[in-house]
C-alpha positions in Angstrom: 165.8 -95.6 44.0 168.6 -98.3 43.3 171.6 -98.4 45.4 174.6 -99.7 44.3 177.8 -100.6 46.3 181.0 -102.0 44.2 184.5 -103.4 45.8 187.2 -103.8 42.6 190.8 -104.6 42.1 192.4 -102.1 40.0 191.3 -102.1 36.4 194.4 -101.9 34.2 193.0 -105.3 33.4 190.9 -104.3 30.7 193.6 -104.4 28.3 192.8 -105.5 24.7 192.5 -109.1 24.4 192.8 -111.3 21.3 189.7 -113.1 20.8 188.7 -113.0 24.4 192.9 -113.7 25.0 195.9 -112.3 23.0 196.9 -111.0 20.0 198.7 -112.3 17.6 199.9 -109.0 15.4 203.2 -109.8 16.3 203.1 -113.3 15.6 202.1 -113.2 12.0 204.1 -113.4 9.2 204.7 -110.0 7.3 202.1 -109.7 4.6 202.5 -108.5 1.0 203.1 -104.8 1.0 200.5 -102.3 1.6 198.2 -105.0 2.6 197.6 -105.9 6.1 198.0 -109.2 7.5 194.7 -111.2 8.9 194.7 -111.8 12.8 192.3 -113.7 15.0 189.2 -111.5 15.5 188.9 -109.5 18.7 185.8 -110.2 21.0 187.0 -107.0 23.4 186.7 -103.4 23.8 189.4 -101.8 22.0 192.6 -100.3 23.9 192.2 -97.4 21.9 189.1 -96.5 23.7 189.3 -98.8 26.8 187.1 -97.4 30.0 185.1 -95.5 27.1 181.3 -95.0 25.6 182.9 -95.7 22.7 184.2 -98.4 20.5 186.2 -99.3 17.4 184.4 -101.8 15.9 181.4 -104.3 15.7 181.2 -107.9 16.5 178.4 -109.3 14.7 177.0 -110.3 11.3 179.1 -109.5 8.0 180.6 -106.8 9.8 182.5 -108.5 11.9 186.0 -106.2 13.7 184.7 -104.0 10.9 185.1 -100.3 12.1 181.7 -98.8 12.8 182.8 -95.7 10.4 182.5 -98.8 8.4 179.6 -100.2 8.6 176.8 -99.0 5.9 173.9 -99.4 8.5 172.6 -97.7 11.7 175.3 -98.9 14.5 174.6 -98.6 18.0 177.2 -100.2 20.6 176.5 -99.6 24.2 180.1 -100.8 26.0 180.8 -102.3 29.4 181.2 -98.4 31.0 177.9 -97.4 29.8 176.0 -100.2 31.2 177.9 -99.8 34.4 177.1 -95.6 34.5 173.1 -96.9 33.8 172.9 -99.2 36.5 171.5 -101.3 33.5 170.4 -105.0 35.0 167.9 -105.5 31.9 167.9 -105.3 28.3 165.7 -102.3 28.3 167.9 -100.5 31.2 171.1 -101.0 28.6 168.9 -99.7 25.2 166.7 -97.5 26.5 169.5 -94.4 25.2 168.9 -95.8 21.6 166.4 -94.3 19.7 163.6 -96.2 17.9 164.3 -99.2 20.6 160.8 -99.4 22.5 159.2 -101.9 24.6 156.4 -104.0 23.0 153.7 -105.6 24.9 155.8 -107.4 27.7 156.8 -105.1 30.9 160.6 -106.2 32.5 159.2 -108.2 35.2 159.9 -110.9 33.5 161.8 -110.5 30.3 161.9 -107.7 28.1 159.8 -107.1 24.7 161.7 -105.2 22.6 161.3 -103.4 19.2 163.0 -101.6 16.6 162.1 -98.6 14.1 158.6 -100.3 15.6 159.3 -104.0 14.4 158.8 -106.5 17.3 162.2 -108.4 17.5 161.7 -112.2 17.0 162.4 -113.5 21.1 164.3 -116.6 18.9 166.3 -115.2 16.3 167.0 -111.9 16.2 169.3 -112.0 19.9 172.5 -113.5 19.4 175.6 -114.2 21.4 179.0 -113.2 20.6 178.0 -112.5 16.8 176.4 -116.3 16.4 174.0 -118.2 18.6 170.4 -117.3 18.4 169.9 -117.1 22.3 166.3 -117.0 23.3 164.7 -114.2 25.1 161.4 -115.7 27.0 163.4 -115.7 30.3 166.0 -112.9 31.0 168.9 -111.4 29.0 171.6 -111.3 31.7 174.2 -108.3 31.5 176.2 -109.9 34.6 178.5 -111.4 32.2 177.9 -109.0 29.1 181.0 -106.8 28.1 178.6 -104.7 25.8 175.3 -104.7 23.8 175.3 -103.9 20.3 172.3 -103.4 18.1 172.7 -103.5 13.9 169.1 -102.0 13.1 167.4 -103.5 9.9 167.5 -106.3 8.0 170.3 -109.1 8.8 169.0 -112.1 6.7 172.7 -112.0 4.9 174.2 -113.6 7.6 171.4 -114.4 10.5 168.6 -115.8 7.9 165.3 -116.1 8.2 164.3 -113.4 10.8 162.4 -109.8 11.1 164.2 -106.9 9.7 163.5 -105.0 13.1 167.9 -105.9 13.6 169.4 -107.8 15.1 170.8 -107.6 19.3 174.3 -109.1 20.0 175.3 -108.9 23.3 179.3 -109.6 23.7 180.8 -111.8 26.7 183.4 -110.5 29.1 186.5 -112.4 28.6 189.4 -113.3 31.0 191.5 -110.1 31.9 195.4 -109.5 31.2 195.9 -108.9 35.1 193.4 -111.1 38.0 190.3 -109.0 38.8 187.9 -109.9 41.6 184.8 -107.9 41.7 182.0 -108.3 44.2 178.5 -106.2 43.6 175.7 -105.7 45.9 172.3 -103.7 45.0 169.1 -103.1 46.3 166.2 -100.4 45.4 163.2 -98.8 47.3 160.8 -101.6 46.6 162.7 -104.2 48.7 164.6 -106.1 45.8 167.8 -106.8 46.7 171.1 -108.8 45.6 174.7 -109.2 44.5 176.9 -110.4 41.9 180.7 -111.4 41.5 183.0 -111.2 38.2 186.7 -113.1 39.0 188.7 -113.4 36.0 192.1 -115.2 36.2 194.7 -116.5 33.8 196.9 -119.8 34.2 199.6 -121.7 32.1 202.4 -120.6 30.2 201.8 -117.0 29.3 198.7 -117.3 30.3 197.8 -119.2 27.7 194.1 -120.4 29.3 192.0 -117.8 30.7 188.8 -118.3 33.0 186.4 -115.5 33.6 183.3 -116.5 36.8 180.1 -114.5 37.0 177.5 -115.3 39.7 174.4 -113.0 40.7 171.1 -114.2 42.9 168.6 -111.4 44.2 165.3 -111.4 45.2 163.4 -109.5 42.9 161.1 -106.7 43.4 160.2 -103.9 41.6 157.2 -102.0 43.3 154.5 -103.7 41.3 151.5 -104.8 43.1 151.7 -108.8 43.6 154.9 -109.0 42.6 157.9 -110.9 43.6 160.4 -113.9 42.9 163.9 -114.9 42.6 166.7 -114.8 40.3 169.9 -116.7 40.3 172.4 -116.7 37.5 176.0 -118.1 36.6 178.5 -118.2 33.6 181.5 -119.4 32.8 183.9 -118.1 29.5 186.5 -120.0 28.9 190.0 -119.2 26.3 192.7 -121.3 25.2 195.5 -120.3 22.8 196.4 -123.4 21.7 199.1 -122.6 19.1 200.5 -119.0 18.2 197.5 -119.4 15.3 194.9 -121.0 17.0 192.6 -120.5 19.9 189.8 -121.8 21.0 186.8 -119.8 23.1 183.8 -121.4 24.8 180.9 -119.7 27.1 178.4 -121.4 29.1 175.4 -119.8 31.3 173.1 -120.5 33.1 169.9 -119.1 34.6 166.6 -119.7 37.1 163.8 -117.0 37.2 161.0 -117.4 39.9 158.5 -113.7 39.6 154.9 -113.0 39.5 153.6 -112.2 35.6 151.9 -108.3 35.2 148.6 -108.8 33.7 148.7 -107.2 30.4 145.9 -104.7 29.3 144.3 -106.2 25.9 143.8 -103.2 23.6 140.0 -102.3 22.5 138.9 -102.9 19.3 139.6 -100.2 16.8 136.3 -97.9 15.6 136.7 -97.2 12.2 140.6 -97.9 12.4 141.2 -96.2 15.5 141.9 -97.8 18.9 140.0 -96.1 22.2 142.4 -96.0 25.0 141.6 -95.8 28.2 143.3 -93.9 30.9 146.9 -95.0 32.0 146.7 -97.0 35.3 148.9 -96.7 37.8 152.3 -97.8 37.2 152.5 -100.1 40.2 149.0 -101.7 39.7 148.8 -105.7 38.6 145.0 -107.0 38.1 145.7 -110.5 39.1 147.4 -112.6 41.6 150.4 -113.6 42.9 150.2 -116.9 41.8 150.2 -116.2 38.3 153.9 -117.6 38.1 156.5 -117.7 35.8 159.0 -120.1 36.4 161.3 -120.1 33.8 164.9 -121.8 33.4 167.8 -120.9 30.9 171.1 -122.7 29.7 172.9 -121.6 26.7 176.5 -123.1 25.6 178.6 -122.2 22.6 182.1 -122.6 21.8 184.1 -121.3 18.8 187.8 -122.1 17.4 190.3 -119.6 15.1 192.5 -120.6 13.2 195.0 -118.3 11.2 195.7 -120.4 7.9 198.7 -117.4 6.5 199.2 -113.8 6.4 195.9 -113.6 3.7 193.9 -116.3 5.2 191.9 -117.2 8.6 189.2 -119.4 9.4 186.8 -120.5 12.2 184.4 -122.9 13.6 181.6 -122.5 15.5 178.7 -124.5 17.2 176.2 -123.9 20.1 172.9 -124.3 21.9 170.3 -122.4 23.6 167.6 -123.8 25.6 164.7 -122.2 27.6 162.0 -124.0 29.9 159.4 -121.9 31.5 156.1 -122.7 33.2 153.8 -120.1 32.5 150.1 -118.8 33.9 149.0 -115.9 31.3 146.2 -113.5 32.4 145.3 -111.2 30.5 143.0 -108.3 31.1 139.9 -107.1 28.1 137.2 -104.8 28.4 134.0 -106.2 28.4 131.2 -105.6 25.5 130.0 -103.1 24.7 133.7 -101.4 25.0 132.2 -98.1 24.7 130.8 -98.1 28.0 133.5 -100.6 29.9 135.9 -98.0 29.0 134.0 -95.5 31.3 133.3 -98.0 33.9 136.2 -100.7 33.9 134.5 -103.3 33.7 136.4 -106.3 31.9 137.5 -110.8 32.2 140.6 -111.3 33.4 141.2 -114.3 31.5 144.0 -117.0 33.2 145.6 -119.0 30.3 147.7 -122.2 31.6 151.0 -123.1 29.8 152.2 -126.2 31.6 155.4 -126.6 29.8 156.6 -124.5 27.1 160.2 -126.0 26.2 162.4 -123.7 22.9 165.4 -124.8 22.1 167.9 -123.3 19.2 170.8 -125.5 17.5 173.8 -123.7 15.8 176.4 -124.0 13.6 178.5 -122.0 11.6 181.7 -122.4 9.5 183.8 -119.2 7.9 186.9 -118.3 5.9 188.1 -114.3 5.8 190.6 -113.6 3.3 192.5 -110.4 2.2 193.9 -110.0 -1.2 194.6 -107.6 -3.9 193.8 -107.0 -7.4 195.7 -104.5 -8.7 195.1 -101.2 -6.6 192.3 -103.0 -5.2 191.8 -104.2 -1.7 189.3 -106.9 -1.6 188.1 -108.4 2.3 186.2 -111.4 1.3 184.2 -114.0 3.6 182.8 -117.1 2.7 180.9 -119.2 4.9 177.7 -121.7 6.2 175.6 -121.6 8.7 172.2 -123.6 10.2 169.8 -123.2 12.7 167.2 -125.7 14.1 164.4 -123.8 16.2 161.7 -126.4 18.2 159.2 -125.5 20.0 156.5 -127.0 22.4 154.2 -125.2 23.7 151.5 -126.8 25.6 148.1 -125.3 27.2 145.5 -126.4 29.5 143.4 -124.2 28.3 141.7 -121.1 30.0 138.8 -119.7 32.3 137.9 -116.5 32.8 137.4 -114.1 36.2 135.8 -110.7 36.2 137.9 -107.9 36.7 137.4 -104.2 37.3 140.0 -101.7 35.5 139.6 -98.8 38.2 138.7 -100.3 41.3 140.9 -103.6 41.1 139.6 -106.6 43.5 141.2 -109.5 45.0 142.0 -112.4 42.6 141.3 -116.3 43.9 143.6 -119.0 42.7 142.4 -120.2 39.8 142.6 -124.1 38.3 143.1 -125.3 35.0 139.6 -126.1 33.4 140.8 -129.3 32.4 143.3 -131.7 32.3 143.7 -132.1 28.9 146.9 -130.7 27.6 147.2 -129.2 23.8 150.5 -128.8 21.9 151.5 -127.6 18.5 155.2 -128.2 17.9 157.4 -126.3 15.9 160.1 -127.3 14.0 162.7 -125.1 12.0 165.4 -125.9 9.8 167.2 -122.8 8.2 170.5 -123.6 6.1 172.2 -120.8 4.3 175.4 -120.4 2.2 177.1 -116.8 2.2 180.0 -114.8 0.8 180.9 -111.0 0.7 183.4 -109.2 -0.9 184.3 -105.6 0.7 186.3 -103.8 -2.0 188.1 -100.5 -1.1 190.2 -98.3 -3.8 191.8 -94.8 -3.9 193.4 -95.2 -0.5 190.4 -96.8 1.1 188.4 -93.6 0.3 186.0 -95.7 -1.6 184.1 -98.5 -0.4 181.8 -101.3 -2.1 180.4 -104.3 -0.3 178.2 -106.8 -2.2 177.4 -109.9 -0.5 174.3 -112.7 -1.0 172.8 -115.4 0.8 170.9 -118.8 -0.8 168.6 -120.3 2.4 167.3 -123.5 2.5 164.6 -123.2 4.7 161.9 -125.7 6.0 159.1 -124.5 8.6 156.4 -127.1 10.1 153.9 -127.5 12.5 151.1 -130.2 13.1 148.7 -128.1 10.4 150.8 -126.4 8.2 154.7 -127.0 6.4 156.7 -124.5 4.2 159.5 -125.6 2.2 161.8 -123.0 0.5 165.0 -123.7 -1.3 167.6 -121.6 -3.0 166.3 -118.4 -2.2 168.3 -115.3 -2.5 168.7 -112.1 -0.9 171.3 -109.5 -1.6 173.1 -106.6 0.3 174.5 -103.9 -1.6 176.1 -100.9 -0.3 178.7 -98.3 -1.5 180.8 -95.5 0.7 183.3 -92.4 0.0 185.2 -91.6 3.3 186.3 -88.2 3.2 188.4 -88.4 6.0 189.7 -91.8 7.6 187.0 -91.1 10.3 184.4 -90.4 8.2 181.8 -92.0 5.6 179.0 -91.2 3.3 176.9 -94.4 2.5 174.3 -95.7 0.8 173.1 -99.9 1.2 170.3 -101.6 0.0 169.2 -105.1 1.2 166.5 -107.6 0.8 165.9 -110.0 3.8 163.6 -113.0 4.6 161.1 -114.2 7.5 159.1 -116.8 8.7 155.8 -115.8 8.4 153.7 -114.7 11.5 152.9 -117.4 13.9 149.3 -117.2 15.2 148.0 -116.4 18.6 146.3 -118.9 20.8 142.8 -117.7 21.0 142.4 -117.7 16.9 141.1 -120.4 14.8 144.7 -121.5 13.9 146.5 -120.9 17.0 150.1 -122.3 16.4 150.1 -122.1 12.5 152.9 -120.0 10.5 152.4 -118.1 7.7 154.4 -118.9 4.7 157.5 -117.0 4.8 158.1 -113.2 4.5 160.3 -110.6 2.5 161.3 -107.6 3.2 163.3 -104.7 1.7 165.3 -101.9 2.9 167.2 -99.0 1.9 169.5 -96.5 4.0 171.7 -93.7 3.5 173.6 -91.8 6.1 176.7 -90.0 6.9 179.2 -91.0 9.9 181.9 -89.1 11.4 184.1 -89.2 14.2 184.3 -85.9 16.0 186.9 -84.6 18.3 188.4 -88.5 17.3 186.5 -89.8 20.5 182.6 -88.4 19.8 180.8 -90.9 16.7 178.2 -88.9 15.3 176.1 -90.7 12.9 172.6 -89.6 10.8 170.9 -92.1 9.2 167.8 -92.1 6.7 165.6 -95.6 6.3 162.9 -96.8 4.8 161.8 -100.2 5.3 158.7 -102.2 3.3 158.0 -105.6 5.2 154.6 -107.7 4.5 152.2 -107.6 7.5 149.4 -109.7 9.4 146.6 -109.3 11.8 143.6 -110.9 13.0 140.5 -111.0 11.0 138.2 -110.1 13.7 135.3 -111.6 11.5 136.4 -115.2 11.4 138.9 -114.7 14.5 142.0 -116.1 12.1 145.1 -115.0 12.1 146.3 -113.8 7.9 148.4 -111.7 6.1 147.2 -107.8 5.7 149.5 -106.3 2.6 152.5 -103.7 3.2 153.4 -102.0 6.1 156.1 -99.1 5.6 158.6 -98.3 8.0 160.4 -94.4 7.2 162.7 -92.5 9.6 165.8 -90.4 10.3 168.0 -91.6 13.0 170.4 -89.5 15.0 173.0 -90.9 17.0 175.7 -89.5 19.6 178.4 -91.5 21.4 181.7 -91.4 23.0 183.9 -88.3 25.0 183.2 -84.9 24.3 186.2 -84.3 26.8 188.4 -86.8 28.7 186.0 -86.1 31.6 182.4 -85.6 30.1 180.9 -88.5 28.0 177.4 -88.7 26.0 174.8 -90.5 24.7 171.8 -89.2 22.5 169.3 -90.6 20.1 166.6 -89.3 18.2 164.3 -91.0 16.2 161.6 -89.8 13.6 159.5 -92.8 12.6 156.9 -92.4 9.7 155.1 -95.9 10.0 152.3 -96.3 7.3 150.1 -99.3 6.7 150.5 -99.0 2.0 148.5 -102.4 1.3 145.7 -103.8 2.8 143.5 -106.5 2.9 141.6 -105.2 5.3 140.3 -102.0 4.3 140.1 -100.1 8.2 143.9 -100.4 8.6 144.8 -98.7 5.2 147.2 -95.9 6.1 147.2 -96.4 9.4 149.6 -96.4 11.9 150.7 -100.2 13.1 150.9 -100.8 16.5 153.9 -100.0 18.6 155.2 -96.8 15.9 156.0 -94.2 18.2 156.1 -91.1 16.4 159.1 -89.5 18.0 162.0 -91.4 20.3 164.8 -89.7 22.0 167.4 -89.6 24.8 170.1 -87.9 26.1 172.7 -89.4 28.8 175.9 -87.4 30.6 178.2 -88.4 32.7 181.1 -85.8 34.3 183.9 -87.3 36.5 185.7 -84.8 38.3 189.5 -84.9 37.8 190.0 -86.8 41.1 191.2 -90.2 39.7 188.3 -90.4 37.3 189.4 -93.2 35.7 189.3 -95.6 38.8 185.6 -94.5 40.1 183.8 -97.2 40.6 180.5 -97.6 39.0 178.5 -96.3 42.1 180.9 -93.2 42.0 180.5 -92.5 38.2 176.6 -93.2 38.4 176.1 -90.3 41.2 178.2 -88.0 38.5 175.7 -88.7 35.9 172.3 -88.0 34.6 170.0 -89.0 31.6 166.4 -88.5 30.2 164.1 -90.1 27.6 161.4 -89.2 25.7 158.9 -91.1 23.6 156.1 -90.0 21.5 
């Protein structure tokens, strides 16, 4: 049970904001006729929908302020409300309503493993902040500081390059408020974790022209799990500055430090004939090892970004950032011992305590764009044109392992454990992905029709101590074309190629810390969209995705490519007011996941790991008419109620 106890000032604050400040609509020069002017993009929550489980538009990738009637993929935007009615302190807490979004492998005691349509999201590329920076998930996500979460499923190469076509997570910053706002948050749950949080957001100067927004959360974390605990403190700071009526500049900094005990994982058997023997599900609270298997792991990402509105046609912006994670890590995982067909009966299995001294990940950013708006005849045409590069290193060292025998069932007592020696390994990692971009959304008959055709060239060079991949001008497209009925409406169809670095191996195998050679994947979608009662999205979606697959050849113990998985599904998705008191939302996924091409043979048809056959969720929230729109979150969680199934 969490408990959660909220003091606010009033929330008329949460008026729209221009690019986390003001707008500028009525500072732009009057356009040519029938054709809107540009204005510096929007990093808020709508006012059309403000206090709502629904939003206007989308804030990442090509699509950015890009209405999600719009938007020729599978949308899903979870806003500030939303999180707040959840009680959502992780990433899973704020997803787990959105179908075909699992966990994969890691539990949320210390960060959360997520996938997508049952591809594993890359933990240093496929997470962005505001739209850009490729944040790195090995610590914690924080939603302290997070306006909303929105998830653009499938391939992103376009704009994000080189990573999985699981999609791609953006989570949005809140940004200093019209009015002050002071909020202080306290929680605790039934397992003894407890902790608070405050969000003050002020504005100063002339017109408030500079606004400041503070978040700040510790707790001391517990979550029910046996030999579990730790601590958590976090802090951020988002600053805006409208320097000029046509130019403002926007900067975020965060910061975080993670203390907890790491679950042991359970190490699947080995398949029989292509199918893996489970054993029973343990306990939810049990842990196999120790609390000193720590994880210490600290966080500090920056980025900063300046618009700049060129004429009524033209705008452009800058951007650049960092992301850095440390973490200490003691890795213990759990595998039945040999032969499996009895342990499985009895328990018995090695807990085996892997040491990671020092693993250090750091991202470097950058990204330049121009949007224009111009017309050829009766044609609109939205076109960006931009740059962007990445560097990804990574050290991870190890001090190697020793084992400790373990008993599934009937768990005992686990002694502190040393390094076997004092010899430390490392295989840096070194990524440099450079890509040039442009799009051109076209729109004719009175915006009823809709084509988008965009492409990417990526410069991309991958290398490690064994192994270097050099790729240069290659290309992958995104087509898509849409009729809109009705302004709140679309029928779509998009196809898109994307690239990936190849899979990076496992320690344990023969090439621990080696890359594949890079990846391609292909993906088509078609789907309908509508906006009913103008404040419910409904959208239905139909995917298939092909992506290149690896695994471990069991008989040498390397890590290789194995052919063509396929990735086919429908996709159902509910959001927004049904009435001005009751909001929803519901998910449902249908995932066919087939292994086409293989090299070897047992996995052929099969389904790949983590493919849950069915997803879905449904979440409600009621407010009674007694000033509904000023409950607090504790007040609007006690009026709501939600499920979720996976199979």
């Amino acid at each position: 049970m969490n408990i959660r106890f909220t003091l606010a000032a009033p929330r008329g604050a949460l008026a729209v904001v221009l690019a986390g400040a003001l707008t500028i609509h009525a500072q732009t020069a009057p356009a040519t006729k029938d054709l809107p002017p540009v204005t510096l993009e929007s990093f808020n929550v709508s006012a059309k929908h403000a206090e709502s489980y629904q939003t206007d538009n989308l804030q990442m990738g090509a699509f950015r302020d890009v209405d999600l009637v719009d938007v020729p993929l599978t949308v899903n935007v979870l806003t500030r409300e939303v999180l707040d009615a959840q009680g959502a302190r992780g990433l899973n807490d704020a997803l787990k309503n959105t179908a075909g979004v699992t966990r994969a492998q890691i539990t949320g005691s210390v960060y959360d493993n997520l996938a997508i349509r049952g591809i594993v999201i890359e933990n240093r590329g496929n997470y962005r902040l505001n739209g850009s920076l490729p944040i790195i998930n090995l610590a914690d996500i924080s939603l302290e500081n997070k306006e909303r979460v929105e998830v653009l499923k499938g391939t992103s190469s376009l704009y994000y390059g080189f990573i999985p076509p699981s999609g791609v997570i953006n989570l949005v910053t809140k940004r200093a408020t019209a009015e002050p706002l002071t909020t202080v948050t306290l929680n605790a749950n039934s397992a003894g974790g407890a902790g608070g949080s405050i969000d003050v957001s002020r504005r100063f100067g002339v017109g408030g022209a500079v606004g400041v927004r503070l978040n700040a959360a510790g707790s001391k974390e517990a979550t029910g799990i046996d030999n579990y605990a730790g601590d958590r403190e976090f802090a951020s700071l988002a600053l805006d500055w409208r320097l000029l009526p046509n130019l403002i500049v926007r900067a975020d900094v965060e910061t975080l430090n993670k203390k907890v005990t790491e679950q042991t994982p359970i190490t699947l058997p080995t398949a029989v004939s292509g199918v893996v023997p489970l054993p029973p599900l343990p306990s939810n609270n049990q842990n196999l090892g120790g609390d000193w298997q720590r994880y210490d792991a600290q966080m500090f990402n920056w980025w900063t970004r300046a618009d700049y509105v060129i004429n009524p046609q033209w705008t452009v912006f800058v951007e650049a950032g960092n992301a850095h994670t440390h973490r200490y890590r003691i890795y213990v995982p759990f595998t039945f011992a040999a032969p499996q067909a009895t342990t499985l009966l009895t328990g018995a299995g090695t807990l085996s305590s892997q040491f990671f001294p020092g693993q250090d990940y750091r991202n470097a950013n950058y990204r330049a764009e121009t949007f224009g708006r111009f017309l050829t005849g009766p044609v609109r045409h939205d076109v960006s044109i931009g740059l962007s590069g990445n560097t990804r290193r990574a050290n991870a060292p190890s001090e190697g392992a020793v084992s400790f025998a373990q008993n599934y069932y009937n768990p005992v007592a686990v002694p502190v454990l040393s390094p076997p020696t004092a010899v430390i390994t490392n295989v840096p990692t070194r990524i440099n992905d450079v890509g040039y971009y442009a799009t051109d959304r076209v729109s004719a008959l009175e915006n009823k029709v809709q084509l988008i055709a965009g492409v990417r060239s990526t410069d991309y060079i991958s290398t490690t101590a064994t192994t270097s991949y050099n790729i240069t001008g290659k290309l992958n497209p995104l087509f898509s074309a849409a009729f809109k009925p009705t302004p709140g409406s679309s029928i779509y169809a998009s196809y898109l190629k994307g690239l990936e670095a190849g899979g990076n191996a496992p320690a344990g195998t023969t090439n621990a810390g080696s890359i594949l050679p890079p990846l391609t994947s292909t993906q088509k979608e078609v789907g309908v969209k509508d906006r009913l009662f103008s404040a419910l999205l409904a959208q239905i979606g139909v995917f298939e995705i092909e992506r290149p697959s690896t695994f471990t050849d069991p008989a040498t113990n390397t890590f290789v490519a194995n052919g063509l998985a396929r990735f086919r599904g429908l996709e159902i998705f509910l959001s927004g007011e049904i009435t001005p008191r009751v909001s929803i939302i519901g998910s449902l996924q249908n995932l066919d996941a087939r292994q086409t091409k293989a090299l070897n043979a047992t996995t052929l048809n099969k389904t790949p790991e983590g493919t849950p056959r069915y997803t879905t969720s449904l979440f409600v929230e009621w407010r009674t008419g007694l000033a509904s729109k000023e409950w607090t979150p504790i007040q609007a969680a006690l009026m709501s109620f939600g499920c979720c199934c996976i199979s």
